[in-house]
N, C-alpha and C positions, 0 to 999 in steps of 0.2 A: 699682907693685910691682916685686918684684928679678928681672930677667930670670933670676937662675940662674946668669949665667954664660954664656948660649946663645952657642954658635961660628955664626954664619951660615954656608949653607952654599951651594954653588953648583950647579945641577941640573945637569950636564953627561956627556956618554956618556965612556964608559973613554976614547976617544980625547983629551980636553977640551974638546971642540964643547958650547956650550949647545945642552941639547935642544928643537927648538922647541912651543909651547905658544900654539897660536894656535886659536879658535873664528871658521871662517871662512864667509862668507856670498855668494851670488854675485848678491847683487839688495836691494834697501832694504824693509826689514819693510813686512809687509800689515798685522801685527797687531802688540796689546802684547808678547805674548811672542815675537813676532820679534827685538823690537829688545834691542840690545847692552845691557847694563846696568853703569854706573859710579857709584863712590860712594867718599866719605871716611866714612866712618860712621852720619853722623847728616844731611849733604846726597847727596843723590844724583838721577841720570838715567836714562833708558830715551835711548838715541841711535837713531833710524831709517834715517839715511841716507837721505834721499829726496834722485831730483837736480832736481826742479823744484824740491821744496822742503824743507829739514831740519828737523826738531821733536825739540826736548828735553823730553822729559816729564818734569819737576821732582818733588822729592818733598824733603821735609821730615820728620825722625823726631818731632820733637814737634807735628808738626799733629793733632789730633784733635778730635772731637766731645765735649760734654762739659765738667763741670766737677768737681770733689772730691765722692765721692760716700755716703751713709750707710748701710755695709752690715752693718747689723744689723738683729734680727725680734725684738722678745720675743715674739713668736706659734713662733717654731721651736721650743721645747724639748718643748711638750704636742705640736706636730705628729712630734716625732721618736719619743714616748711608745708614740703610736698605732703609728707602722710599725713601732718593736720589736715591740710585741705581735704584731701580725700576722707579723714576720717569724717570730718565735718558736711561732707557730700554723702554719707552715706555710703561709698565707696569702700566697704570693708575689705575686700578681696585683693583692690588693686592696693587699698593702702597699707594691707601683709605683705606683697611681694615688694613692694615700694621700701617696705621697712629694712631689705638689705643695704640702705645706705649708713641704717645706722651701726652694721655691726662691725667689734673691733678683730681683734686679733686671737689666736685660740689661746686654751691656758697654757701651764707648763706641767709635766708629767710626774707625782711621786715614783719612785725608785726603788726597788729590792737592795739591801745593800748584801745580799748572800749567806751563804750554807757554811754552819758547823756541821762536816760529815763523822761521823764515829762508826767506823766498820769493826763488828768484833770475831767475823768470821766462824759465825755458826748458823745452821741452817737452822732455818725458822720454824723448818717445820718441826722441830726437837722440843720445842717449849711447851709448858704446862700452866695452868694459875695464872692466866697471862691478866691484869688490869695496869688502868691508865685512869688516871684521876685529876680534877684539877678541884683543889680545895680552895674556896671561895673566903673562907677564916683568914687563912694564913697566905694566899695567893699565891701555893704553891702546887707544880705540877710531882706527882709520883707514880711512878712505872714499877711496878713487881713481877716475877714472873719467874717459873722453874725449869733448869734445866737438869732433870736428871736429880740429885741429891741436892743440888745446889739451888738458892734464892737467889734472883737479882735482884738490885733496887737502885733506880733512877730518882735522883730529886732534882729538880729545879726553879729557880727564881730567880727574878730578875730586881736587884737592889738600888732603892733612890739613892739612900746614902752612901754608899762604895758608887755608885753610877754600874755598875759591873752585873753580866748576867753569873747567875753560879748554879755548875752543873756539879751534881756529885755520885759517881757510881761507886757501887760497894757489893759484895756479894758475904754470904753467911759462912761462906769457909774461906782458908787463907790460899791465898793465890790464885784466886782465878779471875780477876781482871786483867784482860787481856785486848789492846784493840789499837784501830791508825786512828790519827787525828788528820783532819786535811780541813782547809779552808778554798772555798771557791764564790764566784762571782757571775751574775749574768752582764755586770758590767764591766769596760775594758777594766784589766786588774792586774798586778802581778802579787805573787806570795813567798816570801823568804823566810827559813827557818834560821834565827838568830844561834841558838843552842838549843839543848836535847829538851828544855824546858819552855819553849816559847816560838811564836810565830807569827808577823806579820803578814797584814793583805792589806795594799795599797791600790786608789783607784779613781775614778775622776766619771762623773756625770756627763751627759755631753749638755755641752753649750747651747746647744740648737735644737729644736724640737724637729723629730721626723719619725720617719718609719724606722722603729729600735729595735736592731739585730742585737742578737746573742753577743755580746765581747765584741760588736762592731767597733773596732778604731773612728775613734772621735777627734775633735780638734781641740781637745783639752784646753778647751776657755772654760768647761762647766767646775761646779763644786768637784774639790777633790775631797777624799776621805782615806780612814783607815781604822782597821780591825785588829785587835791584838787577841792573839789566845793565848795564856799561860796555865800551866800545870803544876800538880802539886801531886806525890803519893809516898803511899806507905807501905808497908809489907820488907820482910828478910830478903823477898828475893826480886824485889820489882828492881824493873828496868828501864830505861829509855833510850831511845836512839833515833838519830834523823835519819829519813828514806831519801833518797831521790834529791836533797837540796828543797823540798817543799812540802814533806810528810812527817808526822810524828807516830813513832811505834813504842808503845808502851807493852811490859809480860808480866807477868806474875804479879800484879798488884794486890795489896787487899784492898787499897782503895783509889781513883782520882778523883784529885779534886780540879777541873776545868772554871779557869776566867774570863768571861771574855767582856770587852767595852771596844766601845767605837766615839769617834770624834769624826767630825765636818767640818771644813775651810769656810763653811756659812758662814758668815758676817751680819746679817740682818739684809732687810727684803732690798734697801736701797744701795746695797754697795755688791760691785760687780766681784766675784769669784775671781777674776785674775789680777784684782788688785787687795783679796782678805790679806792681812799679816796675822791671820793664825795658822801655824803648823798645824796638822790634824794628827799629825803621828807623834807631837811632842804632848798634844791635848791626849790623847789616847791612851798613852804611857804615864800620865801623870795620874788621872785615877786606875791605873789599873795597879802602881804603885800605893796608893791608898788600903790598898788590899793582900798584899804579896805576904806581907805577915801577922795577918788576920785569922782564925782559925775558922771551919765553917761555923761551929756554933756562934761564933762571934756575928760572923755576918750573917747568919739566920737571926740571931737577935734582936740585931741593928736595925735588919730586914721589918721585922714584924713589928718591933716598938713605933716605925715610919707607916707602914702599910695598916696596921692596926691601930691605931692614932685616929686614921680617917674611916676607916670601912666600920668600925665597930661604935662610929655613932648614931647610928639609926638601926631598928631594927623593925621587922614586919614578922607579926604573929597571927595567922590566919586557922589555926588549927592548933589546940592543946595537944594534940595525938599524933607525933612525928615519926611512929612506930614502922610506916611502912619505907621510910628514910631507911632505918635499922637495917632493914630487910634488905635494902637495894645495896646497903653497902657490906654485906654479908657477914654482923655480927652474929646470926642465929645458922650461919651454916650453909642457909641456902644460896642457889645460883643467885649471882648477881645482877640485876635488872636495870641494863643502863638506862642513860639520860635520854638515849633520845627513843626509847620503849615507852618510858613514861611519858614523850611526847604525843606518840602516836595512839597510847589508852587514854588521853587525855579527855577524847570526846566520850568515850563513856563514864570513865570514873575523872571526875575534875577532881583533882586531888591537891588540896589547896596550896602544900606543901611544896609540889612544883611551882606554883605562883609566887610562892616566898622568895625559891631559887633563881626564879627568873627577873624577877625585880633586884636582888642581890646579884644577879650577875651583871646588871648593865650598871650599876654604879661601881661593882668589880674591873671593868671593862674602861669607865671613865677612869676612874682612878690610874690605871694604868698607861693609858694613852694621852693624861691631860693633866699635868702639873706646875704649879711656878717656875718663869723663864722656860718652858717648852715651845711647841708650836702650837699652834692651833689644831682639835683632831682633826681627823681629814675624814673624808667620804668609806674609808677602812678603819678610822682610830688612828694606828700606825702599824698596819699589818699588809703586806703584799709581798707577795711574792712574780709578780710579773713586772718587766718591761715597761708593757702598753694594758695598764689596767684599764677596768671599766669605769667610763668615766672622770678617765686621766687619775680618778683616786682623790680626786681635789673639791676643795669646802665646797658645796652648794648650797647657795644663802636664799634658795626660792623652799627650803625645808628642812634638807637634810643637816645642816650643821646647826640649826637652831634646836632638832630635836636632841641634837649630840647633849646640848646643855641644859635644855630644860629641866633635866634633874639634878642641877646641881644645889641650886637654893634650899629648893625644899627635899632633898635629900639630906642636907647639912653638909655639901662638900663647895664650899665657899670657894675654896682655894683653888680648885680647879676650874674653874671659870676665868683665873685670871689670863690664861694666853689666850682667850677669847676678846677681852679687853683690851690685852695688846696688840690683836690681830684687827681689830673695829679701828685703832688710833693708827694703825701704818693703812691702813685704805682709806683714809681720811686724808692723808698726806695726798697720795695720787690720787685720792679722789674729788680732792679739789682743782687740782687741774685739768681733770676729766668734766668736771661741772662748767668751771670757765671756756675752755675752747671746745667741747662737742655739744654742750648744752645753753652755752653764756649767760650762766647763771650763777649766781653766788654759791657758797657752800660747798658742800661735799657731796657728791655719790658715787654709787656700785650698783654692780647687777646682780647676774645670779650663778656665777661662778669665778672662781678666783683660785689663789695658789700661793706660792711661799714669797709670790715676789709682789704680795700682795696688788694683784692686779684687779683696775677698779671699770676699764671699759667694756663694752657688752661684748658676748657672745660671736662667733663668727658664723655662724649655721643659726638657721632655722628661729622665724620670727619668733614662735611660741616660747623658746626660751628666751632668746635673747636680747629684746625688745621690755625687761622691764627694769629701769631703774630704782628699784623701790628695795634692794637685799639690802643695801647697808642702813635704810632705815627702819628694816624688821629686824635688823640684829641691834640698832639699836634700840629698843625695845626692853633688852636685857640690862642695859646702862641704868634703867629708870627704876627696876626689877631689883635691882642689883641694892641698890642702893635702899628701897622699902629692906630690905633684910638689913643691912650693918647699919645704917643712918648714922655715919660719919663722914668724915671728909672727903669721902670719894666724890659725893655728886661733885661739888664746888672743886676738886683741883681734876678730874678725872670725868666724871659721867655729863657735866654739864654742857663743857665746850665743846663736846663729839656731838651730843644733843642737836646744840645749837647750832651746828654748822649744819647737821642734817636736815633742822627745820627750817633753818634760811634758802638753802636748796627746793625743799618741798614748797616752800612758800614763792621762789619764783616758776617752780614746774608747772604748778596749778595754773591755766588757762581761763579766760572769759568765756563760758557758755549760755548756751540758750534756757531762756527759762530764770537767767539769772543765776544759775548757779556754777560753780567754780569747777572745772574738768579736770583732768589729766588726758593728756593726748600725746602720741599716743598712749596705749593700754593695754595689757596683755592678763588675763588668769594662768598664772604660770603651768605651761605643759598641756594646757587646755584649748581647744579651736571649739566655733560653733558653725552651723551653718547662715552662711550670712541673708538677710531678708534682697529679697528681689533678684537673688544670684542663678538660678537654675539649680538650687541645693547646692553650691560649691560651698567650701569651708574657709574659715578664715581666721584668725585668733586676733588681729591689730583692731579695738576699738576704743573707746573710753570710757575712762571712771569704773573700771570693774571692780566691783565689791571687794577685792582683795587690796586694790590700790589704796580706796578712802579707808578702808578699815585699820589699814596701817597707819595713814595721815594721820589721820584724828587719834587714832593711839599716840604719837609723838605728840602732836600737837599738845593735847591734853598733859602729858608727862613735860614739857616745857613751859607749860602755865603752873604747872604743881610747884617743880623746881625753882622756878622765881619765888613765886611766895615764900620758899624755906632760904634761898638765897639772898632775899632781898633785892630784885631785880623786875619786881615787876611793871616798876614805871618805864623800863627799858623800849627801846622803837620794838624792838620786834614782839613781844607779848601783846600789846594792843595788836598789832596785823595780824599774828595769829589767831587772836581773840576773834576778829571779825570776821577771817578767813573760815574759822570751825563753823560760824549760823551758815556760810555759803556752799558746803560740800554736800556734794550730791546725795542726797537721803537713798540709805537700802532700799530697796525695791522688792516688793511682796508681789509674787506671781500669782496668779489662779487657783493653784494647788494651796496656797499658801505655806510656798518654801521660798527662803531666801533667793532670789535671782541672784545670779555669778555674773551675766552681765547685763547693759541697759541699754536701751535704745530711744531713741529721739520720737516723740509722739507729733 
C-alpha cells in the first residue's frame, strides 16, 4: 500500500540526544512472560537469557490446530425463531438458555512451534554484571554478564528482510565460547543433524482439535512445518561436532553466529493442509539460504534499515528530562533499576518517561507481530509457548483484536494493519454462507472469535459470548478508518465491498419492533449478563438492541452512506434503505443516573 508520503521521524529530546527506550532486566526470566519477546511478524521468539543455559522459545503465525472448517447449521434459523419469541415475551432467561441453538463449533488452537536450547555448562551461580535488555530503537535483545575475568554478550533479532531470527554470542577473550545446540518441540517432531553446521526439526499440527499432549502422536492431516538452525564461528581453535545424531557441540569459539527460520505447509484459511503443494522444509531452507553468506553486520543493517523505516516514525515527548532513563540504564555507575521497579514506583513518582516506553513498546510489539502477507495478530501477537493457551490464543473480535490495531493509523504504521484487511476479506468469504443458511440473510457475518481458518460461526459455549453477530462488523469499522487516513483506491477496490456486504447482512438482521423502531434480536453486550426483570434475580445476557449492537450499526451504516457519496453510488438500492433504516434504530437510552444504559427494555 502507499505509504502517504510518511517523513520518518527521529525520537530525540529538544537537545538532539535519541531518547533512550530500553525495557531492562536485571536477571534471566523464571517465567514465559519474563522473557524479551522478538519477532518479524509472522516468525518470532520469547529470548530468557539464562546463563547456564539460553532458550528461544519459537513461534510460528501459521501453526495451528485444525483444518478448513464448515460453519454453517440449517438447524439456526427455527433455533433463532424461538429466542425472538422469547425475547419479544420478555422471556430473557429462557431465551439465554434457548440461545444454545445457535451456537457453532469451537475455534482451532495457535501452536508453539518449539525451543532453541543453548547449554553452555556453567553454573549460574559463577555470574556477575548479569543484565538483559530489550532495546526498543533497534528491536534488539542484549544479554551481558561476567564470569570470572571474562564478558559475555548475547544479541539478538529477529530480521523481516533475511525472514531469519539471528542469534550472536561472543565473549571479550578468545576462546571461550563454548555450548550444545539442540532443537525440540511440544509438538509430534523429529530433529536430524544434517552436518557439524546445521539441523533440522520437522513436524505436523494435529488435524483435530482435542485435549493436546506433549508430542502426542496425531493423524498427520494437520499443517506440517519445519525449523532450520544453522551456525557460523570463528576463533583458531573452534570447533564443531555432532552429538547423538540430533545435538550440535561447539568449543573454543570467539564467536557464533546462530540462524534460525521456519516455514509452514499453510496455504491460506480455504485450502486443507493435506492437500498444500508447499514444502515447508524447501520454503525454510530457501530463506535461510538468503543468509548463509551474509555477515552479522550486514544483517543487523538490513535489520534496522526495515525495523527503523516504521518505528522511528513517530515519536512521544513527554518530559524534556530523560536523566532518570541514564540512571536506570547505568551510564553514571549506579545499580540498575529495571522495568518492572519503575513499574511498581509508578504510583508515587509517575515518571513520564515510563509512559514514552510503554506507548513505544506496543507499537514495538505490533510491528513485530503484524506485517504484510502475515497473519493476523492473535490474542498473544504471535508469542506462546503452550499447547492449550488461554483462550485458544485466537483473534477475538468482541475487543481484543480490534485494540491490537487501533494504534496502527494514528501511530503512522499503515502497513501493518494490512493482515487485518486480509483477515476481514477471508471471513467474508465464509461468512457469507454463515449469513445465508444459519441466518438467511444476505451478506456477510462473524462473531466473536475466530482463527486462521478464518472461522465465521458463533461460539459453542455460553450465550454471553457467543450469541453476537456483530465482530466482523466492528472490525469493519477499520475498513472506513482505513481509508479517512490514505484516501486512495482502497475504499473502491478493497474497503467498499467488505462494507457493503456487512451492511446488507445488518440491514436484513435488523427486525420489526415495538414502538416502531428497528431491533436486533437476539442481543448480547459481549461478556456481560444482567439480571433479568420479573425473574427471581436470575441473570441472563440474550435481549435486544443493546447499546453495543446499534452503536456499531449506525457506525457502518453511516461509513456506507460516506463511501457512496465519494464513490458515486449513492443512487444505489441499498443507500436509500440504509438511509431509512438509520431514523429507525433504537435511540441510547439515558438511565436515572444519567449514564448511558448497556441494555433496554420494553416499556
Amino acid at each position: 500500500m502507499d505509504d502517504g508520503g510518511r517523513i520518518p521521524a527521529r525520537p530525540t529530546t529538544a537537545e538532539g540526544e535519541e531518547r533512550p527506550l530500553k525495557v531492562v532486566f536485571a536477571s534471566p526470566a523464571e517465567h514465559f512472560t519474563d522473557a524479551a519477546p522478538i519477532g518479524n511478524g509472522s516468525l518470532g521468539a520469547m529470548v530468557w537469557g539464562g546463563v547456564a543455559s539460553e532458550k528461544l522459545q519459537l513461534n510460528l503465525d501459521t501453526l495451528w490446530t485444525g483444518v478448513p472448517g464448515n460453519y454453517t447449521d440449517p438447524s439456526v434459523p427455527s433455533a433463532v425463531a424461538v429466542v425472538r419469541k422469547l425475547v419479544h415475551d420478555r422471556q430473557f432467561v429462557d431465551a439465554t438458555n434457548a440461545a444454545s441453538g445457535l451456537y457453532g463449533g469451537p475455534t482451532e488452537v495457535y501452536q508453539p512451534l518449539g525451543d532453541v536450547n543453548i547449554e553452555f555448562g556453567t553454573s549460574s551461580q559463577d555470574y556477575s554484571s548479569y543484565k538483559r535488555e530489550l532495546d526498543l530503537h533497534t528491536a534488539t535483545v542484549l544479554v551481558t554478564y561476567n564470569i570470572g575475568e571474562v564478558q559475555y554478550t548475547r544479541e539478538h533479532f529477529c530480521s523481516n528482510p533475511h525472514q531469519v531470527i539471528v542469534t550472536k554470542l561472543s565473549a571479550n577473550k578468545s576462546g571461550h565460547i563454548s555450548c550444545t545446540l539442540s532443537l525440540d518441540s511440544k509438538l509430534t517432531h523429529s530433529v536430524r543433524v544434517t552436518n557439524a553446521n546445521e539441523m533440522i526439526m520437522d513436524g505436523t499440527c494435529p488435524g483435530q482439535r482435542h485435549v493436546l499432549q506433549q508430542n502426542e502422536t496425531n493423524d498427520a492431516t494437520g499443517i506440517k512445518f519445519t525449523a532450520v538452525l544453522s551456525l557460523q564461528m570463528g576463533g583458531a581453535m573452534a570447533k564443531a561436532e555432532v552429538l547423538n545424531d540430533h545435538n550440535l557441540r561447539i568449543d573454543n569459539a570467539d564467536w557464533v553466529l546462530l540462524l534460525v527460520t521456519a516455514a509452514s505447509s499453510f496455504s491460506g484459511p480455504f485450502i486443507n493442509p493435506s492437500n498444500s503443494k508447499i514444502d515447508p522444509e524447501s520454503v525454510a531452507l530457501r530463506n535461510l539460504n538468503m543468509s548463509r553468506n551474509v555477515t552479522f553486520d550486514q544483517l543487523k543493517a538490513a535489520h534496522l534499515k526495515d525495523y527503523q523505516g516504521l518505528f522511528h516514525r513517530v515519536s512521544l515527548i513527554l518530559s524534556h528530562a530523560p536523566a532518570i532513563e541514564k540512571t536506570n540504564l547505568n551510564e553514571t555507575g549506579e545499580a540498575i533499576k529495571i522495568t518492572a521497579e519503575r513499574v511498581n514506583s509508578f504510583r508515587s513518582n509517575e515518571d513520564p518517561s515510563l509512559v514514552e516506553l510503554l506507548f513505544q513498546y506496543g507499537r514495538y510489539l505490533l510491528i513485530s507481530c503484524s506485517r504484510p502477507g502475515t497473519q493476523v495478530s492473535n490474542l498473544q501477537g504471535i508469542w506462546n509457548q503452550d499447547l492449550s493457551p488461554a483462550w485458544q490464543s485466537a483473534p477475538h473480535l468482541n475487543i481484543n483484536l480490534q485494540m491490537n490495531y487501533w494504534p496502527t493509523l494514528p501511530c503512522n504504521l499503515g502497513e501493518c494493519q494490512e493482515p487485518l484487511i486480509d483477515f476481514i476479506a477471508a471471513l467474508a468469504v465464509n461468512g457469507t454462507k454463515t449469513a445465508k443458511i444459519n441466518y438467511q440473510t444476505s451478506g456477510w457475518v462473524t462473531h466473536h472469535v475466530s482463527d486462521i481458518w478464518a472461522k465465521s460461526s458463533a461460539f459453542n459455549e455460553d450465550a454471553k459470548y457467543a450469541v453476537w453477530p456483530m465482530g466482523g462488523a466492528w472490525l469493519c469499522t477499520h475498513l472506513w478508518e482505513h481509508y479517512q487516513y490514505s484516501l486512495d483506491k482502497f475504499l473502491k477496490n478493497t474497503a467498499y465491498p467488505l462494507l457493503e456486504g456487512c451492511a446488507l447482512f445488518l440491514a436484513d438482521w435488523l427486525t420489526e419492533g415495538r414502538n416502531g423502531y428497528l431491533e436486533t434480536n437476539p442481543s448480547i453486550s459481549p461478556e456481560h449478563s444482567f439480571i433479568a426483570p420479573d425473574s427471581g434475580g436470575q441473570q441472563a445476557s440474550v435481549s435486544y438492541s443493546t447499546t453495543m449492537d446499534v452503536s456499531i450499526i449506525r457506525e457502518i451504516f453511516m461509513a456506507i452512506i460516506s463511501s457512496a457519496e465519494v464513490l458515486g453510488k449513492s443512487d444505489s438500492t441499498l443507500v436509500p434503505k440504509i438511509k431509512k433504516a438509520l431514523s429507525r434504530l433504537t435511540p441510547i437510552m439515558i438511565a436515572k443516573d444519567h449514564t448511558i444504559m448497556e441494555w433496554v427494555y420494553y416499556t
